[in-house]
N, C-alpha and C positions, 0 to 999 in steps of 0.2 A: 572538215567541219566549217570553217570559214567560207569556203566555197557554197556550201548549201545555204549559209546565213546571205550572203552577197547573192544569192540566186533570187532567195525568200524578197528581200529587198527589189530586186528588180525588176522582178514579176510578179512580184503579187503585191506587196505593201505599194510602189509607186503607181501602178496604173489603178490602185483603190483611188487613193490622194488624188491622184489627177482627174478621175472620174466624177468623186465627188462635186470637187472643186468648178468643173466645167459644167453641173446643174443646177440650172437658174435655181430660184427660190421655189421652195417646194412650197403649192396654196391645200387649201382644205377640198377634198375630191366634191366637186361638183358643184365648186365655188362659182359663181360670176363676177366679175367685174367690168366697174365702170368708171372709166379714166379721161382725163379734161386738163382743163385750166381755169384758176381764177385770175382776172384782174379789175383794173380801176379805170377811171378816167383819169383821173386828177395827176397832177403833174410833180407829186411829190414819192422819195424813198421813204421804203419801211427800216425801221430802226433794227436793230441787229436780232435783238433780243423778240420779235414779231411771232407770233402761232399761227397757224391756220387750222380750222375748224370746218369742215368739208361734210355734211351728216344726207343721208339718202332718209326719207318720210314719205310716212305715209300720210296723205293730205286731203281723204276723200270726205272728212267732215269738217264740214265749215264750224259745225259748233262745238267743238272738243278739240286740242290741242291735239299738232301733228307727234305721229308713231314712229318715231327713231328704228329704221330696217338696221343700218350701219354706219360707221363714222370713222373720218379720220382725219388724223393728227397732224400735222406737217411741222417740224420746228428745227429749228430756225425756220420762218417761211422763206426767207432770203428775196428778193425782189420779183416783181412781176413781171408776165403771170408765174404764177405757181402751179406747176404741175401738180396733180393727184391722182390716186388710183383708191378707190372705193372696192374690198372685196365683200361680198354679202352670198346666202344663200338663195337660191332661186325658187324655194318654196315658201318664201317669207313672203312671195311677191304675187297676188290675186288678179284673178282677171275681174275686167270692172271697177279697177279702183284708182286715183289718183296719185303719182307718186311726183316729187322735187328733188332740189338738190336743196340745198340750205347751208350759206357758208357766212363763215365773220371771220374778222381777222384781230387778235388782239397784240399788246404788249401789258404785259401785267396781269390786274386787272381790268385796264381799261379797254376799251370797243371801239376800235380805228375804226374799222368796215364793215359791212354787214347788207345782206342780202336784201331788198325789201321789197323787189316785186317775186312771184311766184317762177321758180325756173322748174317747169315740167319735163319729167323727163320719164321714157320707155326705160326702165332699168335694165330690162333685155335683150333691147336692139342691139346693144356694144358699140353705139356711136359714141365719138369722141364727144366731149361737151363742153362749152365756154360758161361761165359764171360771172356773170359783172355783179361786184357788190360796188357802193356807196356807202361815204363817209360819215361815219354817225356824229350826229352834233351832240 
């Protein structure tokens, strides 16, 4: 009996575990993603306690506030740049229409950084992307 327990064990229960274990992070089927960095010019660190706010929009009307596709989070940001990776659905996404990235950087409530000219971006090419924000006063 011990013998078929120790069997059970060694071929079936560890190369589950191990299986699992060795597959990346499983995304939602038919996900895309679009992965970068943000940074700064400025010559100073972010405090420990730092967000980053990384959001994909839709930006094709100038007269109505951009359409939040996807967003994401980064915390601790830890210093820059900051990597990110944006997962979004590929049918949220129109031909013909305008898309950004849009990032700020906070501690608290307050707005260290923030994005302020327009960063366009092909949400489908899969190019890696830079982000420069600036220091909000």
């Amino acid at each position: 009996m011990l013998d078929r327990i120790a069997e059970f064990f060694i071929f079936g229960l560890v190369p589950l575990v191990v299986g699992v274990l060795a597959v990346p992070e499983v995304t939602k089927a038919g996900e895309k993603t679009i992965a970068g960095e943000v940074t700064y010019r400025e010559r100073i660190a972010l405090p420990p306690d730092a967000v980053l706010v990384v959001e994909l929009a839709d930006v094709s009307l100038a007269d109505a506030p951009a359409t939040v596709i996807a967003r994401r989070k980064v915390a601790p940001a830890g210093q820059v740049p900051i990597s990110f990776e944006i997962g979004f659905d590929p049918k949220a996404i129109q031909k013909g229409r305008t898309y950004a990235l849009q990032a700020r950087i906070t501690v608290g409530e307050r707005l260290m950084f923030v994005t302020d000219t327009s960063h366009q971006v092909d949400p489908l090419a899969g190019k890696p992307q830079t982000v420069l924000v600036k220091m909000a006063r």
